[in-house]
N, C-alpha and C positions, 0 to 999 in steps of 0.2 A: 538625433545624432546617428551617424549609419552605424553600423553594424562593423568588428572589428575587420572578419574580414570581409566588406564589400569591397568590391573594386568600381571604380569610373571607368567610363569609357576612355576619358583622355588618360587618365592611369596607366590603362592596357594599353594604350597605344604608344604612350613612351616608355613601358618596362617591354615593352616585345618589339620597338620597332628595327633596336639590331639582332632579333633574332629573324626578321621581315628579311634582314640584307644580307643576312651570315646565308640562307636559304638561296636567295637570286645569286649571291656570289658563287654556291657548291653548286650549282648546275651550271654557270658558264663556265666555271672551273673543270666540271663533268667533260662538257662537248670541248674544250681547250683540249682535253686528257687525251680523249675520243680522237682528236684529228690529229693529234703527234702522234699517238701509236697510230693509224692507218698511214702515214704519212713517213716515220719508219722502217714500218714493218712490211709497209706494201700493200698496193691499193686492194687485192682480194685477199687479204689476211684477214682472219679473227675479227672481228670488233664485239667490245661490249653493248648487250643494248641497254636502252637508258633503265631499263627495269627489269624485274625476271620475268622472263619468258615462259608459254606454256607453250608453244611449239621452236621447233627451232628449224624447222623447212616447210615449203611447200609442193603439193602437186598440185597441179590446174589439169582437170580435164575438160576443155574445152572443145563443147557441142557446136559445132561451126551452123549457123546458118539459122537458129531460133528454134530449141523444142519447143512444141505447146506445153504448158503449165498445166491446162483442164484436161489434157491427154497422159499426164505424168505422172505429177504429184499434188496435184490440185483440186480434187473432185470438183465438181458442181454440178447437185441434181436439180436444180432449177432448170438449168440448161439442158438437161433431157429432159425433162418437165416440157418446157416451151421450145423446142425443136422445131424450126419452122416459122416461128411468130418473130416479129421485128424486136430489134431491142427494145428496151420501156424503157430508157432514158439516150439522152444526146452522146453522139459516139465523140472521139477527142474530135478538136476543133483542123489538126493538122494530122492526115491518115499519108500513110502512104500509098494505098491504092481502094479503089472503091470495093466495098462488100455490103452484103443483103442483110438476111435474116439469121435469127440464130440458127449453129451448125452442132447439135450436140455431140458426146464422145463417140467414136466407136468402140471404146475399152471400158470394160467395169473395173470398178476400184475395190478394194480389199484392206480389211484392217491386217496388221501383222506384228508380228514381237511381243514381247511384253507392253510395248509403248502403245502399241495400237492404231499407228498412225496408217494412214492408206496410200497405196501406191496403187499405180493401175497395173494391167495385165502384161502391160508392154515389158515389165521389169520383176519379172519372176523372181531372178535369181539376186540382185538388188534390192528386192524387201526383203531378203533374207537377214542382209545387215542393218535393218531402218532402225534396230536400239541402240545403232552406234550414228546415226544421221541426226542432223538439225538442218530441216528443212524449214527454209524461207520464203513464204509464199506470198512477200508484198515488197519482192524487190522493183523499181522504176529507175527510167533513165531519161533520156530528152531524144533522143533519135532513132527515126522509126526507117532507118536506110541501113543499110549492113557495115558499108565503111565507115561511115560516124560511129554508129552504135558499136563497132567492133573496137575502133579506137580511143570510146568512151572506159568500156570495160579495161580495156590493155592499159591506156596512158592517163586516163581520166579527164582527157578533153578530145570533143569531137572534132573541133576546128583548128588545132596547132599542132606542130610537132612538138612530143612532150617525149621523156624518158619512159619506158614501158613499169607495170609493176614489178616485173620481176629485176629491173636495171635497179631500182629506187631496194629493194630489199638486198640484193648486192651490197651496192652503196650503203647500207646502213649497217649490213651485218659481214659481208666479206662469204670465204667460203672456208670449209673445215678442210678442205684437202686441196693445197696447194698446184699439186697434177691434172687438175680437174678444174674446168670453169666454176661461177658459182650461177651461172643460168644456163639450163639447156633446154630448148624448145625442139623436139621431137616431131618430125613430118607435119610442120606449120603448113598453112595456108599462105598464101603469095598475094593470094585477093583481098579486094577491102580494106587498104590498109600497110597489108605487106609486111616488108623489115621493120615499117613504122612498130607492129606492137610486138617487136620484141628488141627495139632497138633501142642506143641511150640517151639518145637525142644530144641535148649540152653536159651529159654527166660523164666520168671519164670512163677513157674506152672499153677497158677491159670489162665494165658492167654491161656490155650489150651481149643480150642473148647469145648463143652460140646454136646454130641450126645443127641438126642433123637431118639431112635430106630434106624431103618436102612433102606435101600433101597429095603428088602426082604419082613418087615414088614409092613401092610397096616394103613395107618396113623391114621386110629379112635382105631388103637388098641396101637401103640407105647407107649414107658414109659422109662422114664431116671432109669437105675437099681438101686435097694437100697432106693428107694426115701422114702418108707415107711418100718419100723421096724412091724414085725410079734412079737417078742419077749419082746418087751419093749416099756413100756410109754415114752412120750416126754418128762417128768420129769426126767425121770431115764435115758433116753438117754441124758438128757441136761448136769445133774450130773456124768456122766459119761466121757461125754467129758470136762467137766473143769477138771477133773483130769488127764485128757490123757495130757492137752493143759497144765496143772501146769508142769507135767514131762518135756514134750517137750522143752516148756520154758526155766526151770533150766540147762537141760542139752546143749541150745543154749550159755545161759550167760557163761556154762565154758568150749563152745569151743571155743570161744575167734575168732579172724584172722587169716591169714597168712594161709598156706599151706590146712586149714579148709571151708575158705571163701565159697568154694563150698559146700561143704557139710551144711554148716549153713542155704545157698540160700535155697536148695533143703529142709529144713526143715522148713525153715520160710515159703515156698511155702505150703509145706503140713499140716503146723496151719491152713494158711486161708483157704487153700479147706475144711477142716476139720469144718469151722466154715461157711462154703457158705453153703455145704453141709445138714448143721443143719437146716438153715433157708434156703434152698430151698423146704424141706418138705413141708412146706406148701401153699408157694407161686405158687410151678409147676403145682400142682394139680389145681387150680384154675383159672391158664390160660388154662390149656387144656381142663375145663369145658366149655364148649360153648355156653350152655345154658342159657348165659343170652343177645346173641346174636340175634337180630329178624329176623325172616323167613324174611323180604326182604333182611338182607346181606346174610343170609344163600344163596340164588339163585342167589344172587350177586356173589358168588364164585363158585356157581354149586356146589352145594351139595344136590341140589334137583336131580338130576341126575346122574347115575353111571359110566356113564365114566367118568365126571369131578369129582366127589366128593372126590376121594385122594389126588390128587392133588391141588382141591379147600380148601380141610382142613387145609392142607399142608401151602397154602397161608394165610391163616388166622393165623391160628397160628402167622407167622411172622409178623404179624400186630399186636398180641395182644402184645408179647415178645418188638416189636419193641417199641409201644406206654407207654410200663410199663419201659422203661431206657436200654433194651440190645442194643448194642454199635452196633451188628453185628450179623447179623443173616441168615444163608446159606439154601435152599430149593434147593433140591435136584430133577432133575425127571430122574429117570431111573428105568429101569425093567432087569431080568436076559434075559430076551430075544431078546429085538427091541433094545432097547433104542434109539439114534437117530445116528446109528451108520450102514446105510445101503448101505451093501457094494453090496446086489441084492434086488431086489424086492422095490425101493425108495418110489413108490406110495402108495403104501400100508403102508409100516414103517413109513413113514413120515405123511400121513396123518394119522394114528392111534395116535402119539405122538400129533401133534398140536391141534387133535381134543379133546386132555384128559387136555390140559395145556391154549390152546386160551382163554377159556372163565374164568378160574381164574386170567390168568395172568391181564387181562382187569379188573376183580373184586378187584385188590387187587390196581391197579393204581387208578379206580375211588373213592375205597372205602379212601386212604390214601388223595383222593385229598379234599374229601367233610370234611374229618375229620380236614383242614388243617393240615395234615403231610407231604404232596409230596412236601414240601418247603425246607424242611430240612431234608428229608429222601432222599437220593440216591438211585436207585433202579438201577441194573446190570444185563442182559440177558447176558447168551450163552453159548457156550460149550468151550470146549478146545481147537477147530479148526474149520474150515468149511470143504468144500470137493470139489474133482476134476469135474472140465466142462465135464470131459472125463470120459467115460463109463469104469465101470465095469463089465466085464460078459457082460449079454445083456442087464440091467435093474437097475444097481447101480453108484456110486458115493464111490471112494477110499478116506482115511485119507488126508487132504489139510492143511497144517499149515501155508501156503505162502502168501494165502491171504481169510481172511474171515469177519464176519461182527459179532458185539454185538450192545447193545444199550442202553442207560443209560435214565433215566426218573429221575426229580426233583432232588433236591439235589444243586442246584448252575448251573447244566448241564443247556446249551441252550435248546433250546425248540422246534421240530420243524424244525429240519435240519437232514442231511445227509454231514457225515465230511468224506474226502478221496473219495479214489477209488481205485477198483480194473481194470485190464486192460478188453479189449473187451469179452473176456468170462469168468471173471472172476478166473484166475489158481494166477495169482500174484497182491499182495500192487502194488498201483500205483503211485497215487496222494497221497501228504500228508500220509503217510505209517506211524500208529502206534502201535510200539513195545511193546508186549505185561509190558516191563519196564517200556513203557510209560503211559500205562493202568495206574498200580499202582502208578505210580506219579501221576498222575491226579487226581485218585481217593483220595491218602491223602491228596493232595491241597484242595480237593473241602473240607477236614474235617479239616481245617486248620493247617494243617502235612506238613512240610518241608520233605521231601522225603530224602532230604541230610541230613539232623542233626536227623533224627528219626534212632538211631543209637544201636549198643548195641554190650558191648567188650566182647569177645569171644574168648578162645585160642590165645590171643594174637594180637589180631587184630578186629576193627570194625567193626560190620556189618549190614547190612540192609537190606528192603524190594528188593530193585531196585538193588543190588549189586554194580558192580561198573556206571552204565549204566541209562538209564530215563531221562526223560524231560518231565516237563509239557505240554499237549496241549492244549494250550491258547485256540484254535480256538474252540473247544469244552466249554470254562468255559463260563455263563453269566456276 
């Protein structure tokens, strides 16, 4: 005879199976909750995430053009060990251009912090922060080309136009300050890509990134177009636009649904730009004032000095954007020339970039920490690949999407660690290998973003950041 209290299997399954339904019912009842108030309240308003959050924005500092990983944050003394000698095993099956033998570092690596993790020489002023870094040293991706690759990392597909990640964190979370976009991408690149990775693709409008200048333009001179009217007061431009917004209006109510629905989006999308627009006039202009910033962060970011000071701007800016309610906000470093993309000449190209970016990227870590924001800011390094152990020509490093390294500061992110690996000279993911799918899910978890229900119907079918594909990694979250 069992035991009073045993339970059966079929027991439990019909004394819990409406608590099975009460459960699926509070999460569509959740997202139902979820898209009346966005719906509203207005498409960059507020939204709840489906969980608590341990960041509630991000910075992306994107290294245009592929650091090296074994030049960075990746030691490998194998690879100065055999400097010279052929790989010991098969290179990937699909290269983007042909390379020799291995090409060891030209930097030593150094342990630092309490953590102890190593960074090389290139990034003096960056190991200073490494007990607040979680470096990733077995991210991969599928594309060893710069525009694929670049639009893998932005939109999470190489081959289609897809909403960027910072549209999709928009769209799931809105923004804290209604005067302000909630994506601003900062002297983007034009290349590889383009408005593709900061744009919304099928999600509505007002989530597509918002430029300010571009990667040609030097950042104390940038400006979002139009911001200011030569022709018309703010009163006459105000009056102007309720009459635009009355029209548009009227003729939304009598296109009614159905075969329309599209077209209603697309116009209900261009009220709100229409009305951001208005009130960003006066809000842009006075983050981009700086001045009332004190000469110790101004040299905190290197702006007393001119190799750092575009880049130092650059970093600032997303601090002020970040700290006034933008959700998401992208800084860009690249040039028509280097950028970090050296396929001859490594020592040169590479120390020219880390010596224009080291000492902001440091000012912008310490200044978000003192400020307490590095608690709830997320902060993202890297590029769209790393690059080959194996020489290029006689003095470079070819496109690597196999295996490379970024590294994520505050935000929910551990502290402090080095997660993965790549194999002994670094060409492949080894240990713990994460997909660049995997990225983005992690990154929406740490914002309290279900990766799987951050959804949105499109042609007929669902879709999302991570596509069919992603996993959270745990071992990265604190």
């Amino acid at each position: 005879m069992p035991h009073a209290l045993s339970t059966t299997r079929r027991q439990l399954l019909q004394a819990s199976a409406a608590g099975f339904g009460y459960l699926a019912l509070r999460g569509m009842l959740a997202d139902e909750a979820r898209a009346a108030e966005a719906k509203t309240a207005g498409p960059l308003a507020p939204k709840t995430p489906h969980f608590p959050a341990r960041a509630k924005r991000v910075i992306f500092l994107f290294m245009k053009g592929g650091p090296a990983h074994m030049d960075t944050f990746d030691p490998k003394p194998l690879l100065t060990r055999d400097h010279g000698k052929p790989l010991p095993f098969d290179k990937p099956r699909v290269q983007f251009a042909k390379t020799g033998n291995l090409l060891r570092s030209p930097w030593k690596f150094r342990q630092h912090g309490q953590s102890g993790l190593p960074v090389s020489e290139l990034f003096p002023e960056t190991a200073r922060c490494v007990d607040d870094m979680c470096i990733i040293n077995s991210l991969h991706g599928t594309n060893p080309a710069h525009g694929g690759a670049c639009l893998k990392l932005h939109t999470g597909s190489d081959t289609f136009v897809r909403p960027s990640m910072g549209s999709w964190i928009s769209y799931g979370l809105g923004t804290e300050n209604q005067n302000l976009p909630s994506f601003v991408t900062i002297c983007p690149t034009l290349a590889h890509g383009g408005v593709n990775n900061w744009g919304a693709a099928f999600l509505p409008a007002p989530h597509q990134g918002t430029p300010l200048g571009n990667a040609s333009v030097a950042s104390a001179h940038v400006q979002m177009r139009h911001i200011t009217s030569r022709h018309r007061s703010p009163r006459q431009q105000r009056l102007q636009l309720e009459l635009m917004q009355q029209l548009n209006r009227d003729h939304l109510d009598s296109v009614g649904d159905g075969a329309a629905a599209g077209a209603s989006r697309e116009l209900e999308g261009r009220i709100a730009s229409f009305e951001l627009a208005f009130r960003m006039q006066e809000s842009i202009p006075t983050i981009q004032d700086i001045a009332d910033e004190s000469a110790h962060t101004l040299k905190l970011y290197g702006l007393d000095e001119k190799v750092t000071e575009d880049f130092g701007r650059q970093c600032l800016l997303a601090r002020r954007f970040a700290e006034r309610g933008v959700r998401f906000v992208q800084v860009t470093h690249s040039d028509s020339k280097v950028q970090w993309d050296q396929h001859g000449n490594l020592k040169k190209g590479h120390a020219k970039n880390a010596l224009e970016v080291d000492r902001p990227i440091a000012g912008l870590l310490r200044d978000l920490k003192q400020r307490g924001l590095l608690d709830d800011t997320l902060v993202v390094w890297g590029g769209e690949f790393g690059r080959t152990p194996t020489a290029q020509g006689k003095d470079g490093r070819d496109h690597n999407p196999e295996g490379f390294t970024m590294w994520l500061a505050g935000g929910g992110a551990k502290r402090g660690i080095r997660y993965g690996t790549t194999d002994d000279y670094g060409f492949f993911a080894q240990d713990d290998k994460v997909h660049i799918h995997d990225l983005h899910a992690t990154i929406l978890h740490l914002l309290g973003l279900d990766h799987k229900r951050l959804t949105y119907r499109h042609a007929g079918r669902d879709f999302r950041l991570t596509d069919v594909a992603g996993k959270v990694v745990k071992g990265i979250v604190a």
